[in-house]
N, CA, C and O of each residue as an XYZ file, in Angstrom:
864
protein
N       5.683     -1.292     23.220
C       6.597     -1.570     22.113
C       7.104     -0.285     21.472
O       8.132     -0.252     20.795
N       6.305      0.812     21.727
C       6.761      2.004     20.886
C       7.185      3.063     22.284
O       6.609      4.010     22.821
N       8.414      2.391     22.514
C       8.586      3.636     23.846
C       9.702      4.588     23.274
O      10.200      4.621     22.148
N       9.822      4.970     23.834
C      10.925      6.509     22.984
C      12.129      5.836     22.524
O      12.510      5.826     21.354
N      12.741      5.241     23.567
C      14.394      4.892     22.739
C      13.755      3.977     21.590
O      14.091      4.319     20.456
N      12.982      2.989     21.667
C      13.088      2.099     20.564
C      12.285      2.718     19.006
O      12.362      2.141     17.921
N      11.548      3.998     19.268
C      10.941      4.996     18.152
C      12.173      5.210     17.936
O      12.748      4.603     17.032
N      12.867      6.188     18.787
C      14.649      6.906     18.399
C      15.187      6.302     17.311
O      15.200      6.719     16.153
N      15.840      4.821     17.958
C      16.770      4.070     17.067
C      15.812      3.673     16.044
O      16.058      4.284     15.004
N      15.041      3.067     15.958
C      14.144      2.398     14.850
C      14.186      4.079     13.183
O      14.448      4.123     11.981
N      13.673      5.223     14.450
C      13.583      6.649     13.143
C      14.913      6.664     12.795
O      15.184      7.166     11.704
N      15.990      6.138     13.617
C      17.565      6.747     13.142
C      17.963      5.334     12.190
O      18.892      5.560     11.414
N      17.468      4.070     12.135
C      17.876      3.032     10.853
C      16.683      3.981     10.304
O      16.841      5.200     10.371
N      15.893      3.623      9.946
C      14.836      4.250      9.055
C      15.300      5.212      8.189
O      15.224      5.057      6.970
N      15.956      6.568      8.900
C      16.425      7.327      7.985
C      17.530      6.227      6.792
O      17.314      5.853      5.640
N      18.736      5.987      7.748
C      19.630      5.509      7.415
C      18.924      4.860      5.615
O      18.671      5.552      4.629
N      18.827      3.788      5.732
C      17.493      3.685      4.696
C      17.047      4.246      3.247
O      17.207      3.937      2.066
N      16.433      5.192      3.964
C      16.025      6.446      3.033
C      17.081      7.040      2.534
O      17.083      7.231      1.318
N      17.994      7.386      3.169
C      19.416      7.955      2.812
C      20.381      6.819      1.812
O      21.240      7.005      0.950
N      19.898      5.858      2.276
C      20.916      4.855      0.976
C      19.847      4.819     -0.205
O      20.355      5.005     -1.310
N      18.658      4.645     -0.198
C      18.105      4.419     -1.567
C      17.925      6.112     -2.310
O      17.725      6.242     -3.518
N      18.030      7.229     -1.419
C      18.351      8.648     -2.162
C      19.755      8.839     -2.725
O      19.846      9.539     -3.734
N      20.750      8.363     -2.257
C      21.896      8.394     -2.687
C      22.213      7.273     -3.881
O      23.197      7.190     -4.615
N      20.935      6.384     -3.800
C      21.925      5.086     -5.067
C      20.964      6.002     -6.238
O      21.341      6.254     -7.382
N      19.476      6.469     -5.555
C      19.234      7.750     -7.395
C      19.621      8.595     -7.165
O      18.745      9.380     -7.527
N      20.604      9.309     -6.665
C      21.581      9.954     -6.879
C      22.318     10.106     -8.098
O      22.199     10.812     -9.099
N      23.322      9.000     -7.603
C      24.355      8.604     -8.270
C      23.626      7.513     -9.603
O      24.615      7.171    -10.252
N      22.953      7.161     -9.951
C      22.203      6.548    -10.993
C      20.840      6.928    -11.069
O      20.079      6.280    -10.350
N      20.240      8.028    -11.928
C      19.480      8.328    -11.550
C      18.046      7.312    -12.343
O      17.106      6.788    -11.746
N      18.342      7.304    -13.881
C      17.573      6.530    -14.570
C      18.424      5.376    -14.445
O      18.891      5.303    -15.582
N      19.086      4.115    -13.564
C      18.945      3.013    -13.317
C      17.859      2.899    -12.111
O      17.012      2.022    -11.939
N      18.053      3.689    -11.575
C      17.118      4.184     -9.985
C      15.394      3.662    -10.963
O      14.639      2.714    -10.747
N      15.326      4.750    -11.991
C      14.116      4.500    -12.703
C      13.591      3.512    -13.404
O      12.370      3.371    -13.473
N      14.563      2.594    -14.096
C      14.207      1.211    -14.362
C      14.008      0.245    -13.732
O      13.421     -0.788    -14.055
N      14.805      0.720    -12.182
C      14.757     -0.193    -11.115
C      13.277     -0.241    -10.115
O      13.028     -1.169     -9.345
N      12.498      0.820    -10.298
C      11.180      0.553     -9.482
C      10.064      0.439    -10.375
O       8.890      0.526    -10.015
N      10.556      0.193    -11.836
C       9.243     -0.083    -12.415
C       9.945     -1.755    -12.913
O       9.862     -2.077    -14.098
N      10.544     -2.619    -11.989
C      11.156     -4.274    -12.459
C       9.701     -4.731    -12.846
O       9.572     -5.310    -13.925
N       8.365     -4.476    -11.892
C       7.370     -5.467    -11.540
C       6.801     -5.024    -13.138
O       6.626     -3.906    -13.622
N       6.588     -6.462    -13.748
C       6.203     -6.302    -14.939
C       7.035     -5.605    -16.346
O       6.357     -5.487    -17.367
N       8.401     -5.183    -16.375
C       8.983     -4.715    -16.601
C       9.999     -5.428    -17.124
O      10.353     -6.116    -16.166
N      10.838     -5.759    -18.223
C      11.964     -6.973    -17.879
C      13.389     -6.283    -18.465
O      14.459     -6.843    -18.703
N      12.926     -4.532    -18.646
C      14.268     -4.058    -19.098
C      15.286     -3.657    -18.624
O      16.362     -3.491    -19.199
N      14.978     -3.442    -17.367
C      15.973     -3.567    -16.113
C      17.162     -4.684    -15.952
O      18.348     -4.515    -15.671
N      16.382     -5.962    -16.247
C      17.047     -7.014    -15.687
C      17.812     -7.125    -17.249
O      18.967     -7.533    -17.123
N      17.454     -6.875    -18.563
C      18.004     -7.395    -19.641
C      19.438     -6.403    -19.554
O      20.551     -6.897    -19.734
N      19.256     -5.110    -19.288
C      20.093     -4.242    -19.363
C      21.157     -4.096    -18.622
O      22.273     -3.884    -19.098
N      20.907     -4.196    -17.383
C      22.146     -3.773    -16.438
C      22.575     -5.101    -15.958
O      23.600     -5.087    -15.276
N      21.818     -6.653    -16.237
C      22.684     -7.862    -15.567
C      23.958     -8.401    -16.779
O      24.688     -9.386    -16.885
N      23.776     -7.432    -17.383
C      25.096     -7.488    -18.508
C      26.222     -6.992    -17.978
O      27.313     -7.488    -18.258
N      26.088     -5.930    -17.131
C      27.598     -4.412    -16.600
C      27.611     -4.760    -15.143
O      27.872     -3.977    -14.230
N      27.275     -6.123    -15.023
C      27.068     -6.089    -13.223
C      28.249     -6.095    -12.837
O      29.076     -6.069    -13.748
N      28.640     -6.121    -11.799
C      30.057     -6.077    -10.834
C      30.253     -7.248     -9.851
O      29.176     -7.794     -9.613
N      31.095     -7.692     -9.336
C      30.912     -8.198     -8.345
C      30.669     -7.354     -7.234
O      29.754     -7.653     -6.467
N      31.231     -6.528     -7.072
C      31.013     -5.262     -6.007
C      30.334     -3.907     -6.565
O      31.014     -2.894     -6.728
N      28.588     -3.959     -6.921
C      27.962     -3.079     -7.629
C      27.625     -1.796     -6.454
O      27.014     -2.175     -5.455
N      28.053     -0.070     -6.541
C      27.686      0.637     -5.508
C      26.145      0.305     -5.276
O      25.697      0.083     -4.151
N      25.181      0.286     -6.720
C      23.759      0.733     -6.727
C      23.488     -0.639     -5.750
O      23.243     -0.307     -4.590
N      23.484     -1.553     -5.892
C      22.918     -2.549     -5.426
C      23.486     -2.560     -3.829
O      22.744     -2.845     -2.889
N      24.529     -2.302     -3.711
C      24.893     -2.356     -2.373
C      24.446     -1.001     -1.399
O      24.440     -1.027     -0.168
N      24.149     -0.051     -2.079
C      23.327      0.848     -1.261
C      21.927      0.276     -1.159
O      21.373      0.647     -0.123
N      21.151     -0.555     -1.961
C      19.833     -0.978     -1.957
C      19.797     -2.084     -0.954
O      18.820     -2.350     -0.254
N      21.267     -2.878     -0.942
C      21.030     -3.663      0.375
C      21.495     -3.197      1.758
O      21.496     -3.987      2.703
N      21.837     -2.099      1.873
C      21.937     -1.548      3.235
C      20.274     -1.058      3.693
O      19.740     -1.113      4.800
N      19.769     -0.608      2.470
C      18.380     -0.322      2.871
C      17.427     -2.027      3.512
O      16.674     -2.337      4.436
N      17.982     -2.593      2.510
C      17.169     -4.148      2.788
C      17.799     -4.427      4.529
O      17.140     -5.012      5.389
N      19.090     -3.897      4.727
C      19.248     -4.935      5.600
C      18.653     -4.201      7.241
O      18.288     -4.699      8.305
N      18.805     -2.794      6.726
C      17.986     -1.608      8.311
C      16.319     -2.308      8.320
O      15.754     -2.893      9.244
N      15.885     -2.038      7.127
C      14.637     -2.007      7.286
C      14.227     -3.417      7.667
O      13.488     -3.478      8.649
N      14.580     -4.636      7.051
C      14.700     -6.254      7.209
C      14.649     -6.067      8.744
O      13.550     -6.160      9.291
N      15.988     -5.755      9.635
C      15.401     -5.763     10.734
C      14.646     -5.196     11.951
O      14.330     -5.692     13.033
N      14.448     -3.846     11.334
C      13.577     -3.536     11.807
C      11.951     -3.863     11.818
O      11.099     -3.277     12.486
N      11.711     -5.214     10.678
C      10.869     -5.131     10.464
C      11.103     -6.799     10.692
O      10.399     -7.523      9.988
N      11.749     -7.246     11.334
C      11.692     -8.523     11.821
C      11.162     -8.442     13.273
O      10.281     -9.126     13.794
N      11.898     -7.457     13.797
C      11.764     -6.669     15.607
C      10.484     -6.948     15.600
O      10.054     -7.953     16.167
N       9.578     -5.948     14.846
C       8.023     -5.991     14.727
C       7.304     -7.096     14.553
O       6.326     -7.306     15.269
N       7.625     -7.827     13.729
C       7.349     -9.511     13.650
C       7.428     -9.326     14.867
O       6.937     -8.374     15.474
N       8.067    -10.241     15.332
C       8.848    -10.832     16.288
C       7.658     -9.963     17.640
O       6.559    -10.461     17.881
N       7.974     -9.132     18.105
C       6.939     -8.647     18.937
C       5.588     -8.569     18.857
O       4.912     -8.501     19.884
N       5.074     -8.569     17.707
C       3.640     -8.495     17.669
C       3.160    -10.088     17.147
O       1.951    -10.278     17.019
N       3.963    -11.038     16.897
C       3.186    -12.414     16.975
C       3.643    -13.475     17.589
O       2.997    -14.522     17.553
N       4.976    -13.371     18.335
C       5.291    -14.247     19.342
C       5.023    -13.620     20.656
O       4.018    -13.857     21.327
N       6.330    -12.502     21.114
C       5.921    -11.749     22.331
C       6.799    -10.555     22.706
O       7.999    -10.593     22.436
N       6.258     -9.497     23.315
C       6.953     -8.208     23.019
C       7.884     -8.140     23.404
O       8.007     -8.781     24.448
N       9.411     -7.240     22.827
C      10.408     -7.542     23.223
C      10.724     -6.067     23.905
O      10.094     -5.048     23.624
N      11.637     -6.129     24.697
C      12.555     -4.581     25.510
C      13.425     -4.672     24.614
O      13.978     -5.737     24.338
N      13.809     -2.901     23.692
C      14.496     -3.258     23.045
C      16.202     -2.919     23.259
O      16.680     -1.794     23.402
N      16.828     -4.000     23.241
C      18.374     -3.800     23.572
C      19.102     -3.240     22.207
O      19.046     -3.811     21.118
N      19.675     -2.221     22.433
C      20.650     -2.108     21.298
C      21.597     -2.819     20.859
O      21.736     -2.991     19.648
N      22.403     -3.350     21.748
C      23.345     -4.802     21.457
C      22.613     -5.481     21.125
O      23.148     -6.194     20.276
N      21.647     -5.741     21.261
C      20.766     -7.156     20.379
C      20.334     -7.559     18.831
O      20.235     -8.494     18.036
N      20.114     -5.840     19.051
C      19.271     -5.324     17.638
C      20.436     -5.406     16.776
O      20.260     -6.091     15.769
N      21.526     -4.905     16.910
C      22.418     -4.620     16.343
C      23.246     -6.134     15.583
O      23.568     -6.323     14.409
N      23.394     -6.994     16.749
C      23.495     -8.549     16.184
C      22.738     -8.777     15.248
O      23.226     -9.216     14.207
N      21.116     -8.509     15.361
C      20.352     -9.136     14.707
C      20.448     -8.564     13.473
O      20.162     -9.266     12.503
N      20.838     -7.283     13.286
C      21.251     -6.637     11.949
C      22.470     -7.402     11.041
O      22.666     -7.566      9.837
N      23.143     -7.758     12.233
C      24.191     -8.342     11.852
C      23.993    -10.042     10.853
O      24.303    -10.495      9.751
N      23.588    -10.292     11.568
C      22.754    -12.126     11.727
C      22.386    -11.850      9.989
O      22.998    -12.423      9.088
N      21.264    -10.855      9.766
C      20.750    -10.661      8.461
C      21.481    -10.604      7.568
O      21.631    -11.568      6.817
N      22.232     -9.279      7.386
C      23.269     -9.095      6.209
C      24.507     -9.770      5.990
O      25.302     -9.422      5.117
N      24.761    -11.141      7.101
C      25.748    -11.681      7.137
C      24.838    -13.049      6.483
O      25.649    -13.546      5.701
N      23.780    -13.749      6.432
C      23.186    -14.839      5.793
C      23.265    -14.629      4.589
O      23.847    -15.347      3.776
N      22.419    -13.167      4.274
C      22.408    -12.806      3.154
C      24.354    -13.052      2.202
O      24.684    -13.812      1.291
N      25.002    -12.224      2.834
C      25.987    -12.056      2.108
C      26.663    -13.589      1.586
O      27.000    -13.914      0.447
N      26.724    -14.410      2.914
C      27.709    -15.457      2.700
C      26.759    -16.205      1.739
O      27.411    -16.664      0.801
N      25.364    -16.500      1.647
C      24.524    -17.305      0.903
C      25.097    -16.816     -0.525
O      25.577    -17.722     -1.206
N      25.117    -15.581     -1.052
C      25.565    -15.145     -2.276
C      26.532    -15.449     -2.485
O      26.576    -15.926     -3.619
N      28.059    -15.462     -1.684
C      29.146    -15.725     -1.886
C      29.304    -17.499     -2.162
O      30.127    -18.053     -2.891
N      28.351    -18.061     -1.417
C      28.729    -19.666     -1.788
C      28.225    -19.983     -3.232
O      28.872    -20.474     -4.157
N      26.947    -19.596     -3.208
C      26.493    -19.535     -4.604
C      27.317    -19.730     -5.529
O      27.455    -20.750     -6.204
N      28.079    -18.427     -5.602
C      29.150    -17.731     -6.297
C      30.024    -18.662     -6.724
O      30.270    -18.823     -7.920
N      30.707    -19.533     -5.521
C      31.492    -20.367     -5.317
C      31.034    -22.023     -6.384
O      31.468    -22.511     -7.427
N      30.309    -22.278     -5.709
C      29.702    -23.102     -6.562
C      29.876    -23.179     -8.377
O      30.299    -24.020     -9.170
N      29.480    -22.243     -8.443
C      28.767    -21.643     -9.734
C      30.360    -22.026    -10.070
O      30.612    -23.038    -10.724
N      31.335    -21.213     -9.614
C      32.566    -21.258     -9.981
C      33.702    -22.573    -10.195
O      34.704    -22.772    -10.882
N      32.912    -23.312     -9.185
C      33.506    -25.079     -8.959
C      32.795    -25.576    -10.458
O      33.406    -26.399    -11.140
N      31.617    -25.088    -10.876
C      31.492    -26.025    -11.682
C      31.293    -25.618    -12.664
O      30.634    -26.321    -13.430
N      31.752    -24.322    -13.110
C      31.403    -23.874    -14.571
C      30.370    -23.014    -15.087
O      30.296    -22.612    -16.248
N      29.463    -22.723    -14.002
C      28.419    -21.968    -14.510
C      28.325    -20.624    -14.409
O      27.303    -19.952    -14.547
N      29.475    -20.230    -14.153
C      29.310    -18.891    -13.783
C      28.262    -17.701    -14.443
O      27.655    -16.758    -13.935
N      28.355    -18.176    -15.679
C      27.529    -16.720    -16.696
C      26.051    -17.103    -16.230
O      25.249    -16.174    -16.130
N      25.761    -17.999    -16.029
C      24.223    -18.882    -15.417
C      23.795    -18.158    -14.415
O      22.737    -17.534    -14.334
N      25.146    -18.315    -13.202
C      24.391    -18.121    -12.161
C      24.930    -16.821    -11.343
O      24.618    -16.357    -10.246
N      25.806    -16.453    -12.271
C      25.516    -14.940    -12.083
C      24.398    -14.020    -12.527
O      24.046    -13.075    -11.821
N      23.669    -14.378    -14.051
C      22.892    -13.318    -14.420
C      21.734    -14.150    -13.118
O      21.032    -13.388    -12.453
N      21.645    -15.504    -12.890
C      20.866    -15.926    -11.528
C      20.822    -15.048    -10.729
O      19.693    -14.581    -10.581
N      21.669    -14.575    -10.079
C      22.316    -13.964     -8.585
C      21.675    -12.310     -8.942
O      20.925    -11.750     -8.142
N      21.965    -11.873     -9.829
C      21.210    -10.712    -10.529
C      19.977    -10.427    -10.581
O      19.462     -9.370    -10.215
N      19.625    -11.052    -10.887
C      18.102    -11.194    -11.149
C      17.395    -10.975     -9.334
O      17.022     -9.869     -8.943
N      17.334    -12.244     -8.438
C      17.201    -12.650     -7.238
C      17.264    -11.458     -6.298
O      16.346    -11.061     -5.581
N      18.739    -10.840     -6.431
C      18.994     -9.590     -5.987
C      18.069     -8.507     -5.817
O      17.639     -7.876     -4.851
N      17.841     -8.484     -7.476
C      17.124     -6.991     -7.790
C      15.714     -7.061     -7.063
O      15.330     -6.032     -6.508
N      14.833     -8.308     -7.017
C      14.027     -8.859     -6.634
C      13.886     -8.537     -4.576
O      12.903     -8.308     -3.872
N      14.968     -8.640     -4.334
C      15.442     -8.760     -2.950
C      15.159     -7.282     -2.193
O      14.431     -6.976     -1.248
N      16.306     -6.311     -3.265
C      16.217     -5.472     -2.757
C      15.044     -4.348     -2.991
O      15.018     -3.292     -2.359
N      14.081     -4.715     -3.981
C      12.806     -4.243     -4.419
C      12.297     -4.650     -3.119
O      11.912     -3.579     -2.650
N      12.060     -5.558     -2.249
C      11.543     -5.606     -1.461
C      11.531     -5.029     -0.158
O      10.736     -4.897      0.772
N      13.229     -4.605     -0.559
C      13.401     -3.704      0.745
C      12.877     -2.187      0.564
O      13.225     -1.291      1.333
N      12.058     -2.000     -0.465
C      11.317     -0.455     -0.808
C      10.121     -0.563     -0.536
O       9.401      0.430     -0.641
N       9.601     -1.796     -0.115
C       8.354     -2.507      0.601
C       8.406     -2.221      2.063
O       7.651     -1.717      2.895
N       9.691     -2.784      2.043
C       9.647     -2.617      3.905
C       9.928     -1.579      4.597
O       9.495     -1.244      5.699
N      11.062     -0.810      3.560
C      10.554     -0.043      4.453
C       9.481      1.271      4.755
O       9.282      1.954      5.761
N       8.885      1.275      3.352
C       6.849      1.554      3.617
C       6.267      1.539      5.087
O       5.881      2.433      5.839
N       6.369     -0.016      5.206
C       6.105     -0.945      6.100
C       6.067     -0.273      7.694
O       5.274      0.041      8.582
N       7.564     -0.300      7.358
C       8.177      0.242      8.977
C       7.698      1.689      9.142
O       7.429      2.089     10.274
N       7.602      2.311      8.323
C       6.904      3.598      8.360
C       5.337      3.831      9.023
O       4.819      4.720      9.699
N       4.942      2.708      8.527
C       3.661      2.527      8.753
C       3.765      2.017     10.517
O       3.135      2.578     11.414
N       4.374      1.256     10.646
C       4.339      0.821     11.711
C       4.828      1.304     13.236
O       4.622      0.851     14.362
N       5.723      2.672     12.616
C       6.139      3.131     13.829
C       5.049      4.617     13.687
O       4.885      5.308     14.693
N       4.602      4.862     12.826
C       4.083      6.516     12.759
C       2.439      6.575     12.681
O       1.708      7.459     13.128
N       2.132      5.559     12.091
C       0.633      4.908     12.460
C      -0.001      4.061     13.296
O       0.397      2.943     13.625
N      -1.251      4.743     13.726
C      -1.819      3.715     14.881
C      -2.823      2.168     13.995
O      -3.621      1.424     14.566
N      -2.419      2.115     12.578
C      -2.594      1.171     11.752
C      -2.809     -0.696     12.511
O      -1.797     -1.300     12.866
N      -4.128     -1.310     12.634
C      -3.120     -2.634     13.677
C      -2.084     -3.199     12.554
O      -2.135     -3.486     11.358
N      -0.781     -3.203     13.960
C       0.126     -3.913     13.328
C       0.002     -5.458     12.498
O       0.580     -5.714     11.441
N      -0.681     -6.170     13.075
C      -1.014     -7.645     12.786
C      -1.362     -7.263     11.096
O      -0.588     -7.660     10.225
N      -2.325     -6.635     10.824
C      -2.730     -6.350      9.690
C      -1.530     -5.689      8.436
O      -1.557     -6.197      7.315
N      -0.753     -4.814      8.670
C       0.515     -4.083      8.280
C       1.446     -5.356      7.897
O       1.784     -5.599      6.738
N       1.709     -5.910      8.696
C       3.041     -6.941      8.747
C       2.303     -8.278      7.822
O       3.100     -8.707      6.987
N       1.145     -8.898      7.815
C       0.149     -9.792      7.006
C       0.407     -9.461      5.689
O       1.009    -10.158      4.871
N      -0.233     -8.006      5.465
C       0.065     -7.455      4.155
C       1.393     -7.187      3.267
O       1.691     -7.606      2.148
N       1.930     -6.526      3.969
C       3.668     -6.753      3.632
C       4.249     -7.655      3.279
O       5.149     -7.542      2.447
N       3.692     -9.486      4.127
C       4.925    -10.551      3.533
C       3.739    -10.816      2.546
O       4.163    -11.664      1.760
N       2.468    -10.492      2.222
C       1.749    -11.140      1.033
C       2.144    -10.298     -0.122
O       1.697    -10.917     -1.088
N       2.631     -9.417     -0.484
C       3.372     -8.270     -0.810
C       4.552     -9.021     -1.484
O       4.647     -9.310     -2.677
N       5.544     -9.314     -0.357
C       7.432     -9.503     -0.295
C       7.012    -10.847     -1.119
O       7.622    -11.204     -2.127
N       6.026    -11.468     -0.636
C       5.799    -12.924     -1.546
C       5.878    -13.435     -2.731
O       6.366    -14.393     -3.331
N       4.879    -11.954     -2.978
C       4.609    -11.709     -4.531
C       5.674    -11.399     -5.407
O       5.899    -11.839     -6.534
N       6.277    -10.605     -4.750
C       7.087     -9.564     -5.771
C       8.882    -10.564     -5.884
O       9.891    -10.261     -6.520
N       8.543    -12.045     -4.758
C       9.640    -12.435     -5.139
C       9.343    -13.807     -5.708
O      10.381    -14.452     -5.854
N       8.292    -14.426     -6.058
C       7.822    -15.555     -6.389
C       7.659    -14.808     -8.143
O       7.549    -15.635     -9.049
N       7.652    -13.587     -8.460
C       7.512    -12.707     -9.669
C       9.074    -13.184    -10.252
O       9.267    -13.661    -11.371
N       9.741    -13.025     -9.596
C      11.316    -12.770     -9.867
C      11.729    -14.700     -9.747
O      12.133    -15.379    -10.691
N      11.586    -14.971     -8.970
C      11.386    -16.597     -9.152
C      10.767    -17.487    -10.525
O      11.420    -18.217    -11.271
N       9.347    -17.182    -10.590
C       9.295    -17.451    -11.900
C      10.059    -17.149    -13.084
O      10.390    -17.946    -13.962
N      10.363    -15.618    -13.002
C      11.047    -14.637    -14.156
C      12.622    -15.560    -14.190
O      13.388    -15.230    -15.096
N      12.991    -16.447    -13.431
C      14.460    -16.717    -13.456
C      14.021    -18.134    -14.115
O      14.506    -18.635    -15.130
N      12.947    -18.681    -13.263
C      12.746    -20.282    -13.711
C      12.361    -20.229    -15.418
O      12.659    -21.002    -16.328
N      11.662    -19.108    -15.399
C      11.651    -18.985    -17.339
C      12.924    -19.229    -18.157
O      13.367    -20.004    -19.005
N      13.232    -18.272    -17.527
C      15.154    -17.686    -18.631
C      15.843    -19.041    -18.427
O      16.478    -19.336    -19.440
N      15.927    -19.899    -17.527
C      16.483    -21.162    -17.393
C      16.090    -22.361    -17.641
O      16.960    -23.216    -17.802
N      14.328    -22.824    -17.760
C      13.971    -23.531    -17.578
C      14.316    -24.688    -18.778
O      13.935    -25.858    -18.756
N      14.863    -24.261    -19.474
C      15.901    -25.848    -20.740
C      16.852    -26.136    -20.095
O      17.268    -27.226    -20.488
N      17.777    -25.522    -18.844
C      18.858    -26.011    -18.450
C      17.961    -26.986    -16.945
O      18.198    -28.112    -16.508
N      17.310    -26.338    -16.673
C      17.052    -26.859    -15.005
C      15.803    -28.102    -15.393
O      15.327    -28.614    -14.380
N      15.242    -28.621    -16.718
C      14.008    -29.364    -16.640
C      15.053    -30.698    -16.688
O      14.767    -31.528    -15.825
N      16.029    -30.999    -17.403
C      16.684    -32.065    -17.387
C      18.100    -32.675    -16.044
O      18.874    -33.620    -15.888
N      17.765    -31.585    -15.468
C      18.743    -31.849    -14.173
C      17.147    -31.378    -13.065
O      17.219    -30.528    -12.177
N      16.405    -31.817    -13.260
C      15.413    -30.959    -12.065
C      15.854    -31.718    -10.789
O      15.882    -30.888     -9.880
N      16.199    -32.902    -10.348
C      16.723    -33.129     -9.407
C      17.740    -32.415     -8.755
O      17.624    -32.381     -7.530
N      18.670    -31.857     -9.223
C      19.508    -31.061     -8.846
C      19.348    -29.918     -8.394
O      19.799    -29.471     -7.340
N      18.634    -29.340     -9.249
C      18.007    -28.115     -8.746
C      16.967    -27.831     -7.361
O      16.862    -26.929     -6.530
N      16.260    -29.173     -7.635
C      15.435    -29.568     -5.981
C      16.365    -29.530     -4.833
O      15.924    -29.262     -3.715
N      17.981    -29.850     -5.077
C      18.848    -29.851     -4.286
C      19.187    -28.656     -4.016
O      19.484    -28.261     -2.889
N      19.167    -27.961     -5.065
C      19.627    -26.340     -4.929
C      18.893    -25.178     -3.766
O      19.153    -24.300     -2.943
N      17.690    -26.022     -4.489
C      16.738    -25.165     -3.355
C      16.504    -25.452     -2.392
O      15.799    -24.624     -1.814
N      16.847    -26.619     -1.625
C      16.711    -26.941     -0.550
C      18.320    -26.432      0.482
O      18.341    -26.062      1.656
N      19.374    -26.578     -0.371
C      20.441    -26.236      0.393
C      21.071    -24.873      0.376
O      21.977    -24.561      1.150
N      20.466    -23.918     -0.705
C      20.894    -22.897     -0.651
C      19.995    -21.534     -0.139
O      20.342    -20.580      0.557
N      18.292    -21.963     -0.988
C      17.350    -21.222     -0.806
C      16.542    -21.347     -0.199
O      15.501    -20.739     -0.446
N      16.666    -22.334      1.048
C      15.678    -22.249      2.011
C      16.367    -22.501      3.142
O      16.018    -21.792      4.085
N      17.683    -23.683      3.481
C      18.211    -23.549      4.784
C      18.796    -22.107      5.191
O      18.625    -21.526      6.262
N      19.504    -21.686      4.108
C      19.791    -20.042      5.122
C      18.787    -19.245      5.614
O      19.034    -18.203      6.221
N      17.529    -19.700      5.376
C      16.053    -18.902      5.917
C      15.399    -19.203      7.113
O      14.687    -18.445      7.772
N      15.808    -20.825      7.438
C      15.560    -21.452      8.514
C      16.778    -21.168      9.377
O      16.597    -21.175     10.594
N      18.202    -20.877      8.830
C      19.199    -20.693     10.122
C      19.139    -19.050     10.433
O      19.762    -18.546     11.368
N      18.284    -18.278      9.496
C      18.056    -16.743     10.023
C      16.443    -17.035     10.742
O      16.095    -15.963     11.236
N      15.851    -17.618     10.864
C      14.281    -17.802     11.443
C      15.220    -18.452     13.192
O      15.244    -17.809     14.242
N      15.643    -19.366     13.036
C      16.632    -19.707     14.315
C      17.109    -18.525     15.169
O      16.872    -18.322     16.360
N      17.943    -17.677     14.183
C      18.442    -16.835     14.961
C      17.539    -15.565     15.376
O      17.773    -14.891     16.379
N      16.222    -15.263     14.267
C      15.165    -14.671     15.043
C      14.795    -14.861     16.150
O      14.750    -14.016     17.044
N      14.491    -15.976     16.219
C      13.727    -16.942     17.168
C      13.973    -17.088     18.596
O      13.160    -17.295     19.497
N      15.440    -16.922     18.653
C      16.506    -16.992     19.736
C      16.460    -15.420     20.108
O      16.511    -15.329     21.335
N      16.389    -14.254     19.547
C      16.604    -13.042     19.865
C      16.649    -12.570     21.038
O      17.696    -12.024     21.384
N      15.525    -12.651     21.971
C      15.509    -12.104     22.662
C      15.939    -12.922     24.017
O      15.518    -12.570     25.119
N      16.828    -14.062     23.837
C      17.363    -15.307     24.585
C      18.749    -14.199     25.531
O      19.526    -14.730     26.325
């Protein structure tokens, strides 16, 4: 699994990565700083889901990091608990694709929604929140992938720890949203059961599909 080209490309997203989350504290240096102390923290989210953008640089450099490391760290899944894969660059590259394209359009319908029916200020500071949560996780993974290509660490153990990790830190941000909302969502909770079933979990099962299929 660790033969030279697939170390190569895997160290060359990896950087990639590192290079987007050095450049978003760069260019923001104390949002950079409110942004890795979110866990336990709630001044991050009070502060900047006020000036958000639809097209934010900081956040969109944090999801280029989510989306290298995401699959590079799906690859690893994927080989060390189903079965090892040869790695194709056209493949990998889809599968990069597959990711940041669920991700994106899931946000954009959201969006849409929100917009069909009025809620926009709702479920935007929503979409905010979720995000920040998201891409915190991609400062997890890619730890992770570090660990996994540069240490003789067992992988099984690395990748275990990581989604008990990604779990946490987004079931944190889950609660933290179900708080700030929970007078609007206890009297429609049916709806919201709908929400989560059609927004926040089928795009997880049609990216687990397209994992799944990868190496087809």
């Amino acid at each position: 699994m660790r033969n030279y080209i697939t170390h190569e490309w895997f160290t060359i997203l990896t950087v990639f990565g590192i290079f987007a989350i050095a450049l978003a504290k760069y260019l923001n240096a104390l949002r950079f700083s409110d942004f890795v102390s979110i866990i336990g923290n709630s001044k991050y989210l009070k502060i900047y889901s006020k000036d958000q953008k639809f097209i934010d640089p900081f956040d969109g450099l944090l999801f280029l990091n989510l989306a290298f490391s995401g699959s590079v760290f799906l690859y690893f899944c994927y080989s060390t608990f189903v079965s090892p894969l040869t790695f194709e660059l056209i493949s990998f590259l889809k599968l990069l694709l597959a990711i940041a394209t669920v991700v994106i359009i899931k946000t954009l319908l959201e969006r849409l929604i929100a917009s069909l029916f009025e809620i926009d200020s709702i479920i935007d500071a929503y979409l905010f929140q979720k995000i920040t949560f998201l891409n915190y996780s991609g400062l997890v993974l890619i730890i992770t992938n570090l660990l996994l290509l540069y240490t003789s660490t067992n992988p099984k153990i690395i990748i275990i720890a990581s989604f008990a990790i990604i779990f946490l830190i987004n079931l944190i941000g889950f609660i933290t949203s179900f708080r700030n909302y929970q007078k609007i969502i206890n009297p429609n909770f049916f709806y919201f059961l709908l929400y989560l079933c059609a927004l926040e979990i089928a795009p997880y099962v049609l990216l687990y599909k397209v994992v799944s299929e990868y190496n087809v």
